[in-house]
FIVEX-645744 format. One record per residue (C-alpha): residue number from 1; x negated, z negated, y. Coordinates in nm, 2 decimals. Last residue first. Example, Ala and Ser with C-alpha at 12.3 -4.5 7.8 and 13.67 -1.06 7.14 Angstrom:
<rs>
{2,{-1.37,-0.71,-0.11}};
{1,{-1.23,-0.78,-0.45}};
</rs>
This chain:
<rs>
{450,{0.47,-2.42,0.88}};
{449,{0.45,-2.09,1.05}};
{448,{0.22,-1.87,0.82}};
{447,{-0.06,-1.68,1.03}};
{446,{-0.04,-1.37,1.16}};
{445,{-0.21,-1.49,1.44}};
{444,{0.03,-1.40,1.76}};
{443,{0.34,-1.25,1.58}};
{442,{0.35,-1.57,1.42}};
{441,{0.43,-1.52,1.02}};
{440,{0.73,-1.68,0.83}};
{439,{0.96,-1.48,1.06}};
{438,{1.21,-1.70,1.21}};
{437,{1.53,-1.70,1.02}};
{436,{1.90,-1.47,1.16}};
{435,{2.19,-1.70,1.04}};
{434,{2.46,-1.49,0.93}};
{433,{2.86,-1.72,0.84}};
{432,{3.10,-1.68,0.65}};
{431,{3.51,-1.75,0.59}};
{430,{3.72,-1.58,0.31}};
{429,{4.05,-1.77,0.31}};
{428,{4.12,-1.59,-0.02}};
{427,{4.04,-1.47,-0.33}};
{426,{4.26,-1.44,-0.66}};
{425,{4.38,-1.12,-0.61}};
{424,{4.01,-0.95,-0.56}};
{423,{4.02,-0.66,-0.31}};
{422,{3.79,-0.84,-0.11}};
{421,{3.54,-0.92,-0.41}};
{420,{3.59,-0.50,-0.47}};
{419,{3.47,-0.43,-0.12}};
{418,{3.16,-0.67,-0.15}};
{417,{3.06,-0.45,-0.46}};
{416,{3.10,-0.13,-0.27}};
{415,{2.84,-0.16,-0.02}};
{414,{2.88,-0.30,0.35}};
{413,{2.82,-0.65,0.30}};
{412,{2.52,-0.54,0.10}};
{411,{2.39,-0.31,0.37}};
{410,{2.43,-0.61,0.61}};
{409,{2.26,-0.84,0.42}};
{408,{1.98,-0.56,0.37}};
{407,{1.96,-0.49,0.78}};
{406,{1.93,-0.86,0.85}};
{405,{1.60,-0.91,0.63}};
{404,{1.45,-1.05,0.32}};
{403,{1.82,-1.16,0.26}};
{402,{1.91,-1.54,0.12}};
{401,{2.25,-1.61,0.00}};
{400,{2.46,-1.98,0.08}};
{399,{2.73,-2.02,-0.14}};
{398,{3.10,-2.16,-0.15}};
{397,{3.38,-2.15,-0.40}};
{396,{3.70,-2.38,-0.32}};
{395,{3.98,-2.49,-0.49}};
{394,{3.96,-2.80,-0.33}};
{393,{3.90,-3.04,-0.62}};
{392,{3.70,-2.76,-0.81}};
{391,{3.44,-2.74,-0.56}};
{390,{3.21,-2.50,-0.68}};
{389,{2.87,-2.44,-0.57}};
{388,{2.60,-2.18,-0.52}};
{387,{2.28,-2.15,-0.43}};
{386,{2.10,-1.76,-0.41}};
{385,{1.75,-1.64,-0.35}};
{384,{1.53,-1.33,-0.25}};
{383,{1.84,-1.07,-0.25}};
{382,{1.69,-0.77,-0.08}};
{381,{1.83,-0.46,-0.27}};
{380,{2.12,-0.59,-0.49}};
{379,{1.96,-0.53,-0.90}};
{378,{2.14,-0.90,-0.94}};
{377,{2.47,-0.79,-0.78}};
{376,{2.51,-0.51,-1.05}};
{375,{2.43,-0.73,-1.33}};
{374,{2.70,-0.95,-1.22}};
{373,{3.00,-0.75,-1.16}};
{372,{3.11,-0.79,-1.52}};
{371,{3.13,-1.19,-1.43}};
{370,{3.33,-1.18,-1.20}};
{369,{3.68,-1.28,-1.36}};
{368,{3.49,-1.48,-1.62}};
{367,{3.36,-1.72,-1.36}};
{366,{3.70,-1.71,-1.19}};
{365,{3.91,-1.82,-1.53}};
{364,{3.59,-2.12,-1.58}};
{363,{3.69,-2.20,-1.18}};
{362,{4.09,-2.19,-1.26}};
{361,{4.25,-1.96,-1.03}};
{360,{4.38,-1.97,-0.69}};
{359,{4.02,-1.89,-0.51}};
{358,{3.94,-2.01,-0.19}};
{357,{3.64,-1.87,0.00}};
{356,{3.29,-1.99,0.13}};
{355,{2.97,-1.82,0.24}};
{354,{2.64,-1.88,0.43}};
{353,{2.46,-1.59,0.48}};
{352,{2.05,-1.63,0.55}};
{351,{1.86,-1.35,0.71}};
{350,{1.47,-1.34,0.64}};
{349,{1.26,-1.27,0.98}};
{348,{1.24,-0.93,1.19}};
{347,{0.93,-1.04,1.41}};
{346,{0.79,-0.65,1.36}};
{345,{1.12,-0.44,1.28}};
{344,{1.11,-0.37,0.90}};
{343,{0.89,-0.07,0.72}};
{342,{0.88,0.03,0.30}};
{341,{0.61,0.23,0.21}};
{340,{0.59,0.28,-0.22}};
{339,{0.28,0.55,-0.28}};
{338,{0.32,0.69,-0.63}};
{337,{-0.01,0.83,-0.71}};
{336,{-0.34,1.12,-0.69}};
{335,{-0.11,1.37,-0.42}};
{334,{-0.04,1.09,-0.21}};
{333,{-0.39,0.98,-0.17}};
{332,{-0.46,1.29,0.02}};
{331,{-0.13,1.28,0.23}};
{330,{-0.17,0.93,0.30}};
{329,{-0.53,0.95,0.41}};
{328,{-0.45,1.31,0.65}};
{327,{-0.17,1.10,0.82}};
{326,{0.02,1.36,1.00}};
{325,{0.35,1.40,0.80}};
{324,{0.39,1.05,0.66}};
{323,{0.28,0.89,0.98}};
{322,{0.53,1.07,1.19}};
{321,{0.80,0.96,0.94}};
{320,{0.72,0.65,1.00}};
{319,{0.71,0.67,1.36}};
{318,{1.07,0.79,1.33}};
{317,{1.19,0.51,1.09}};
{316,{1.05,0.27,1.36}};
{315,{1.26,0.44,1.64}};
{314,{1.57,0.45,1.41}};
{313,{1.52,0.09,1.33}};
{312,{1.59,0.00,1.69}};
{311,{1.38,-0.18,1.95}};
{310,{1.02,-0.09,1.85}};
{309,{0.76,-0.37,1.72}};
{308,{0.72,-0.22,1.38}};
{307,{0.60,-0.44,1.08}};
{306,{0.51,-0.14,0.79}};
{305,{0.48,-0.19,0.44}};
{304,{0.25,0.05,0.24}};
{303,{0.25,0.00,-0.15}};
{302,{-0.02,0.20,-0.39}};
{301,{0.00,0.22,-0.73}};
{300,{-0.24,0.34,-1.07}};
{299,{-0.59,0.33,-0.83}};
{298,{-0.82,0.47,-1.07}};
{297,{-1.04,0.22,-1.29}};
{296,{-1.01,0.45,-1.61}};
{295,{-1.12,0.23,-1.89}};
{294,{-1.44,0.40,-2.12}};
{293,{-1.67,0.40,-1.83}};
{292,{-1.68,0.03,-1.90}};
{291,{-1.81,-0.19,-1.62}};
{290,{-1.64,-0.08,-1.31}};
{289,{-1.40,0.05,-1.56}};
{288,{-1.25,-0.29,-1.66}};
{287,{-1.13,-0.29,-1.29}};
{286,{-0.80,-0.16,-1.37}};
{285,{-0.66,-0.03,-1.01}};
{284,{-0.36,-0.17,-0.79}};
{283,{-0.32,-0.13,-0.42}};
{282,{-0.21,-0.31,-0.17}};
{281,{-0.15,-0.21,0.25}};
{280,{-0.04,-0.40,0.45}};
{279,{0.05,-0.24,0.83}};
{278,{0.09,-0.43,1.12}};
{277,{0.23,-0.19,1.49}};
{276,{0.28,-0.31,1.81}};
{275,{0.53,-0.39,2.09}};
{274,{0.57,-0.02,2.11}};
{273,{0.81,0.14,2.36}};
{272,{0.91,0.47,2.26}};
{271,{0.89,0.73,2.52}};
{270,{0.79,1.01,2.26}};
{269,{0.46,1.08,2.37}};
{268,{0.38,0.69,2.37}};
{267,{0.58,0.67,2.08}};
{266,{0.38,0.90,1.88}};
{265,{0.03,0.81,1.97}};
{264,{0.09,0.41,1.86}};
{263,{0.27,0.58,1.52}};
{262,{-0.04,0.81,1.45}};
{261,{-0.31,0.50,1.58}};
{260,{-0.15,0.27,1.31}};
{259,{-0.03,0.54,1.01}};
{258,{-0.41,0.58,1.04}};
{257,{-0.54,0.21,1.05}};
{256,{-0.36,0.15,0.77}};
{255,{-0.45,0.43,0.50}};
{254,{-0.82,0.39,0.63}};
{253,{-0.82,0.03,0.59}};
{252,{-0.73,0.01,0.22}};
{251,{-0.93,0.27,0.13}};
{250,{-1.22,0.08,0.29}};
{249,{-1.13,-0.23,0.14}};
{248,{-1.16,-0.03,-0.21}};
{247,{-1.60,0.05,-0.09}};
{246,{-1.67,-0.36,0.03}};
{245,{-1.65,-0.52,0.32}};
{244,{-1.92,-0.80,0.36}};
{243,{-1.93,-1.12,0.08}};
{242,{-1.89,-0.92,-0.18}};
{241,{-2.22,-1.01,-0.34}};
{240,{-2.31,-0.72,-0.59}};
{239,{-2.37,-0.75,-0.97}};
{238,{-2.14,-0.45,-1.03}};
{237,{-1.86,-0.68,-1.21}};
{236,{-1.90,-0.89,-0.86}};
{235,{-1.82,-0.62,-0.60}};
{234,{-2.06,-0.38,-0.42}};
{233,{-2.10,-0.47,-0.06}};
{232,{-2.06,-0.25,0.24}};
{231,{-2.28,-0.30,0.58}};
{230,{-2.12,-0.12,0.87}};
{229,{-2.37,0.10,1.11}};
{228,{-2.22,0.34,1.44}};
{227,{-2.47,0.56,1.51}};
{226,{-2.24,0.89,1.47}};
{225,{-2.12,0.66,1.16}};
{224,{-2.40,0.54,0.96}};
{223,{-2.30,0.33,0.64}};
{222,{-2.56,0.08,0.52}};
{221,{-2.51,-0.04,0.11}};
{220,{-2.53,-0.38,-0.06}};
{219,{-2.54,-0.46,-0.42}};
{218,{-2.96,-0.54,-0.48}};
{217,{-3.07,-0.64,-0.09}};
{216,{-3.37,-0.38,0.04}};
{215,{-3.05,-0.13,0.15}};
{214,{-2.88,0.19,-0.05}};
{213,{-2.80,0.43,0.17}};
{212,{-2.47,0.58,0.32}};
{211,{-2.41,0.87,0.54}};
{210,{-2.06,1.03,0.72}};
{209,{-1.95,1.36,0.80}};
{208,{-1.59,1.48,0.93}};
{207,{-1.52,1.87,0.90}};
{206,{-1.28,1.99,1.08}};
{205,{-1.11,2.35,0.89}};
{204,{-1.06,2.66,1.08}};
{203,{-1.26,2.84,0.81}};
{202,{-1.26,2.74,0.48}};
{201,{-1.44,2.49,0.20}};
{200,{-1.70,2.39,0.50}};
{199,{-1.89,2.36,0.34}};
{198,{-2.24,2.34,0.11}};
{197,{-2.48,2.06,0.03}};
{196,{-2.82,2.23,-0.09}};
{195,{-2.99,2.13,-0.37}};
{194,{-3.33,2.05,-0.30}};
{193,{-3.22,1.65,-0.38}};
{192,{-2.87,1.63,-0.50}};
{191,{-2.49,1.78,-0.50}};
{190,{-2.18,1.70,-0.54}};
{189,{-1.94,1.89,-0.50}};
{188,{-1.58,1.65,-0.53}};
{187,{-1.27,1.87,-0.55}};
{186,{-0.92,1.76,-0.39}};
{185,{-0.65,1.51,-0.47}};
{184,{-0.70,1.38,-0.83}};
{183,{-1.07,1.36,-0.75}};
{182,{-1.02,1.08,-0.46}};
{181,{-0.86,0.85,-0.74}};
{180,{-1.15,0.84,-0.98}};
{179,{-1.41,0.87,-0.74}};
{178,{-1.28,0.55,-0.53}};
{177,{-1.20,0.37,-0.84}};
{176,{-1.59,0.44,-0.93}};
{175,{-1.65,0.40,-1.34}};
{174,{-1.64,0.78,-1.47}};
{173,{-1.73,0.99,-1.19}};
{172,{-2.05,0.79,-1.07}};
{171,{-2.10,0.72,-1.44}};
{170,{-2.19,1.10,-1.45}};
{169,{-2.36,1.11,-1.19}};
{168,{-2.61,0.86,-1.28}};
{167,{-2.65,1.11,-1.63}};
{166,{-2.72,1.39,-1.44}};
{165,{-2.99,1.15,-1.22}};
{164,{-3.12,1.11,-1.50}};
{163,{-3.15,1.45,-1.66}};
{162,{-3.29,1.57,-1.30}};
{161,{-3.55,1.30,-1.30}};
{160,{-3.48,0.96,-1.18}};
{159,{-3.72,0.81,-0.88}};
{158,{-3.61,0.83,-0.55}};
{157,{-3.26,1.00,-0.50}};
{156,{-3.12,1.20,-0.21}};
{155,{-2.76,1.26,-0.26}};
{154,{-2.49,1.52,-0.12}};
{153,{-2.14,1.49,-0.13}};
{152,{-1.88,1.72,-0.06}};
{151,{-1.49,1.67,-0.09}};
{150,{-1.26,1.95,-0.04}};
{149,{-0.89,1.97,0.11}};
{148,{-0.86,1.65,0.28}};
{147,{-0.51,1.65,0.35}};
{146,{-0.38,1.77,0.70}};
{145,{-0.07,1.92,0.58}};
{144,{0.02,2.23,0.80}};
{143,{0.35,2.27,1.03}};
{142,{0.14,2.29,1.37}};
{141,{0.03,2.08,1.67}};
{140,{0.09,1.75,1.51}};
{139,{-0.27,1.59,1.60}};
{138,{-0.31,1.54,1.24}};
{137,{-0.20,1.84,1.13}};
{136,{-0.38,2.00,1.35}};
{135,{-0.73,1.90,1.23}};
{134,{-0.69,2.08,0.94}};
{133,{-0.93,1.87,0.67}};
{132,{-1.29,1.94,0.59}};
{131,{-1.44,1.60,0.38}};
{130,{-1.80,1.51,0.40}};
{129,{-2.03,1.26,0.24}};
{128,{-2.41,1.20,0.29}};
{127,{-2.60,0.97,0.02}};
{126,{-2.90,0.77,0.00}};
{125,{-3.09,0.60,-0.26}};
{124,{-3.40,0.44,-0.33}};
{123,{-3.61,0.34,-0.59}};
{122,{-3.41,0.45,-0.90}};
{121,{-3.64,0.40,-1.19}};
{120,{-3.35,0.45,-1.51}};
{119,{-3.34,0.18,-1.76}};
{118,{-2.99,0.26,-1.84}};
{117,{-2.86,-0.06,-1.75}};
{116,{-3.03,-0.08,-1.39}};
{115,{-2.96,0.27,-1.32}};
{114,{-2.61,0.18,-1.37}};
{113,{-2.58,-0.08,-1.13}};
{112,{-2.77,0.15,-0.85}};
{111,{-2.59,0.46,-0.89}};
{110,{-2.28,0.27,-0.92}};
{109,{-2.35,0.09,-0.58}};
{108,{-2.39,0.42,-0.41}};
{107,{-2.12,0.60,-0.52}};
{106,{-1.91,0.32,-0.39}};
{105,{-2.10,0.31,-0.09}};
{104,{-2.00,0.71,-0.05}};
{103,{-1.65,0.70,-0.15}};
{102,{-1.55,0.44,0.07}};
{101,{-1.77,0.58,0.33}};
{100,{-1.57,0.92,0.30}};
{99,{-1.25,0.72,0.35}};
{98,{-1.35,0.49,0.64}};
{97,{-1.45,0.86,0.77}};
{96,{-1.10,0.99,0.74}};
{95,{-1.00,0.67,0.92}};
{94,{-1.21,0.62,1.21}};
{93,{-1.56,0.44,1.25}};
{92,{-1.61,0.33,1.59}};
{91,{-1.59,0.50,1.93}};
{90,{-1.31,0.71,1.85}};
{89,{-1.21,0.74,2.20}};
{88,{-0.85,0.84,2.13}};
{87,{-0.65,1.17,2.25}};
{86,{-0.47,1.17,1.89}};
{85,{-0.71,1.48,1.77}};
{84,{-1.01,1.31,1.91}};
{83,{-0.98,1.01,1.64}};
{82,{-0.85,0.64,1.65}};
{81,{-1.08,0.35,1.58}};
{80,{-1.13,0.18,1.33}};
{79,{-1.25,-0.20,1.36}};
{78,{-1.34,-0.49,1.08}};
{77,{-1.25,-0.82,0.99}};
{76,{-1.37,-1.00,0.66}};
{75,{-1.25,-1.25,0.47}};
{74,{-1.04,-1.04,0.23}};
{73,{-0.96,-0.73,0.42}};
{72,{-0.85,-0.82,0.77}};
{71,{-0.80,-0.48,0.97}};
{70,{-0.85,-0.41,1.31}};
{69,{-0.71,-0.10,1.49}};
{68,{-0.80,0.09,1.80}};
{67,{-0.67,0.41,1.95}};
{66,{-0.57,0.21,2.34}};
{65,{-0.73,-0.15,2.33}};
{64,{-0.46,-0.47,2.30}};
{63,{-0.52,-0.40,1.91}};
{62,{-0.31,-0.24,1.70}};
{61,{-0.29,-0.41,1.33}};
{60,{-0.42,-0.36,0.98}};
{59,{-0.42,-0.59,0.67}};
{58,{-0.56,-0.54,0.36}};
{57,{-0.49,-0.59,-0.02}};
{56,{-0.68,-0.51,-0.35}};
{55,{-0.46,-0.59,-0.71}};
{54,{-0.61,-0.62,-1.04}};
{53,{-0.43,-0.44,-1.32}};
{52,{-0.56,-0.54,-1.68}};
{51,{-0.42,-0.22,-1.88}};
{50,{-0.23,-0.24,-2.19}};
{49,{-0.50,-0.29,-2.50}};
{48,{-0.47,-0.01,-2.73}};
{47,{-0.28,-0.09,-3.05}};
{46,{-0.49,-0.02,-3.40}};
{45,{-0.43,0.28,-3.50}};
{44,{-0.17,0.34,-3.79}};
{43,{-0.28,0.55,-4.12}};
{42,{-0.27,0.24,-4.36}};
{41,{0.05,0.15,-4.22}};
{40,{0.22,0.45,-4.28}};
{39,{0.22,0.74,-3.95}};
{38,{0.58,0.80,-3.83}};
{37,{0.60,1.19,-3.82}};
{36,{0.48,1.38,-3.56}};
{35,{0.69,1.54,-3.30}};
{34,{0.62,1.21,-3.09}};
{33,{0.90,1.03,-2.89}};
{32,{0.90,0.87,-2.58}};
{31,{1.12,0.60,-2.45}};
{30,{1.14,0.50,-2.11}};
{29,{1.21,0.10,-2.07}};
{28,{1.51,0.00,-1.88}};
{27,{1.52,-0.36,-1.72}};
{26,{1.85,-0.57,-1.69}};
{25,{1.85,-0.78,-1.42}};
{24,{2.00,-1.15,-1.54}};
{23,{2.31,-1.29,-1.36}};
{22,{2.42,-1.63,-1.24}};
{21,{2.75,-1.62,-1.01}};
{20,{2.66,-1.69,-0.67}};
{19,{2.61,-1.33,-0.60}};
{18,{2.94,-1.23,-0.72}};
{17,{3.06,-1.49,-0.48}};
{16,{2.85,-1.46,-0.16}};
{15,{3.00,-1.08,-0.15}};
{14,{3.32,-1.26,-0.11}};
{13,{3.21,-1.42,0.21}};
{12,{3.02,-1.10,0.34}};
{11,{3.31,-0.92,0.41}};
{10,{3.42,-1.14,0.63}};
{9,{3.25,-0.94,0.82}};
{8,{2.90,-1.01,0.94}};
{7,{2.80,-1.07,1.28}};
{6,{2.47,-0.88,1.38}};
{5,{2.16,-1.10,1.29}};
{4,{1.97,-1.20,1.54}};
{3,{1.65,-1.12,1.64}};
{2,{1.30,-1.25,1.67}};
{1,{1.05,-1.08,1.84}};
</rs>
């Protein structure tokens, strides 16, 4: 729902003016120093190549159905479900198996690219995954973090001998973003053919299972969930189609659709009322390494931003926090790279501030005045956009500031810098104005409101 903003003090008015003022954000770049001496010219490498980051994105949201989530990944639109630990049906896929299949398809579709390259006869493939996790974590029950703890995988390959399928592996760990990532948080066994797959990793433990086989069609995988079958793609550099889901929207899904069903559980048992709950989730990896098992294609940053349909900030901030403790995706990908979640009250739009004061001074005088302040103002949390103007007939500054949300115009209004404008001498006849903006997505489509 829309709201408005709360009325600003006149505070706001002179924070208008340092922001008006044009100011560039200085960036600090962390310095690192060898022991080793400076190496001459003829003795320097040649530079590495920074990496090529690609970014993956998805979209989750409640549904109208009690434990179920849908999430728009690309093109494609999917369901996970809830699990029995929240009290949910879990009819479909849920999110600690959306995270094994990840890993399983994309294990899948590396077997099969590489195979081709190496000249290997792979004639089929299947694969089962499993991950133990404590199951009370999740249902928030006890103090214990409900990471995956072990990974276990177990494939059944048609075709290579043992030295080949050694060597499949081995790109399996080198070129999968899925791998790659999943490895930092908790072993992967894998194991194939008469080898038998082990677990759980301890006692007490849940163990969720999922399987994955290569189909007839060169780049696409089957995943069976308790009967429940999703086609996965492998992606272009692999020589797959893409066109269904493929292993990274997975990821993507699982970490949304569990912070979705934890904070749609939590206010039901805490008497919050929940008008719904979107979560996008993005994530960047190199994908060089699909390709080239020299590039690492791990995922190198993760961002979670939350739309919450409670009616403070303090209930939303609560269901994250209920997320953060009980999610058992978040707190295994947590422990492989910096996750950034941010969260804002679902149909919370932009908030404009219109501004205008009097200054005594001469403009060129007032520009130099402020202009020490303005690096500061630049690094202000939320600024999108500023206009500004001078009327230098009138004496008069004015300026019209754009806030990706109410609650960061008001946190600047609040801070330090807007006390210092009002302590300014030459200011005056401070006079401004919130306006709350519709959200630039319908609540009903998710669409963009034009």
């Amino acid at each position: 729902m829309n709201r408005k903003v709360p009325t600003i003090p006149t505070l706001a008015l002179a924070l208008a003016i340092l922001l008006s003022l044009p100011a560039t954000a200085l960036q600090a770049t962390a310095m690192q120093q060898d022991a080793t001496p400076t190496p001459t010219p003829a003795e320097e490498a040649p530079a590495e190549a920074p990496p090529t980051l690609a970014t993956a994105a998805a979209v989750t949201d409640l549904s109208n159905q009690f434990g179920r989530t849908i999430t728009t990944a690309r093109k494609n639109t999917f369901i996970i479900d809830s699990a029995p630990p929240l009290g949910h049906p879990a009819e479909e896929m849920n999110p600690v198996e959306a995270m094994l299949a990840s890993l399983a398809t994309c294990g899948l579709v590396i077997y099969e690219a590489a195979a081709k390259e190496m000249d290997i006869p792979l004639t089929a493939a299947s694969v089962t995954v499993q991950g133990d996790f404590d199951a009370r974590g999740l249902a928030g029950t006890a103090e214990v973090n409900p990471r995956v703890q072990e990974f276990r995988a177990h494939l059944t390959l048609e075709g290579p001998d043992d030295d080949q399928a050694a060597a499949l592996l081995e790109q399996w760990s080198l070129r999968c973003p899925i791998y790659t990532t999943l490895i930092k948080s908790a072993p992967i066994i894998v194991t194939t053919n008469d080898e038998e797959m082990g677990g759980p990793s301890a006692e007490g433990l849940t163990t969720a299972t999922i399987s994955a086989s290569l189909s007839n069609q060169p780049g696409r995988t089957i995943v069976n969930v308790r009967d429940n079958y999703l086609i996965v793609d492998s992606v272009p550099p692999l020589g797959g189609p893409n066109l269904e889901v493929n292993p990274l929207d997975l990821l993507l899904a699982a970490q949304g659709s569990c912070g979705a069903v934890i904070m749609e559980k939590a206010a039901i048992d805490n008497d919050i009322a929940l008008d719904g709950v979107t979560g996008t989730v993005q994530v960047d990896f190199d994908p060089r390494g699909l390709t080239d098992s020299t590039i690492n294609p791990a995922v190198q940053a993760m961002r979670v931003s939350w739309e919450i349909g409670t009616e403070t900030d303090e209930e939303a901030q609560f269901l994250v926090d209920e997320w953060l403790s009980r999610c058992p995706i978040y707190n295994t990908l947590v422990r492989t790279t910096d996750i950034e979640v941010s969260h804002k009250l679902m149909g919370e739009g932009t908030a404009l501030l219109d501004v205008s004061f009097a200054y005594d001074i001469a403009a060129d005088e007032l520009r130099a005045e402020l202009a020490p302040l303005t690096e500061q103002f630049a690094a202000t949390d939320g600024l999108v956009w500023k206009l500004w103007a001078i009327d230098e007939e009138n004496s008069r500054f004015s300026g019209k500031l754009l806030f990706a949300d109410g609650k960061t115009m008001q946190a600047f209004l609040d801070g330090e810098l807007a006390a210092t404008l009002m302590a300014h001498p030459a200011l005056s006849d401070f006079e401004a104005t919130p306006y709350a903006v519709m959200a630039a997505e319908s609540r009903q489509t998710r669409g963009p409101i034009r």
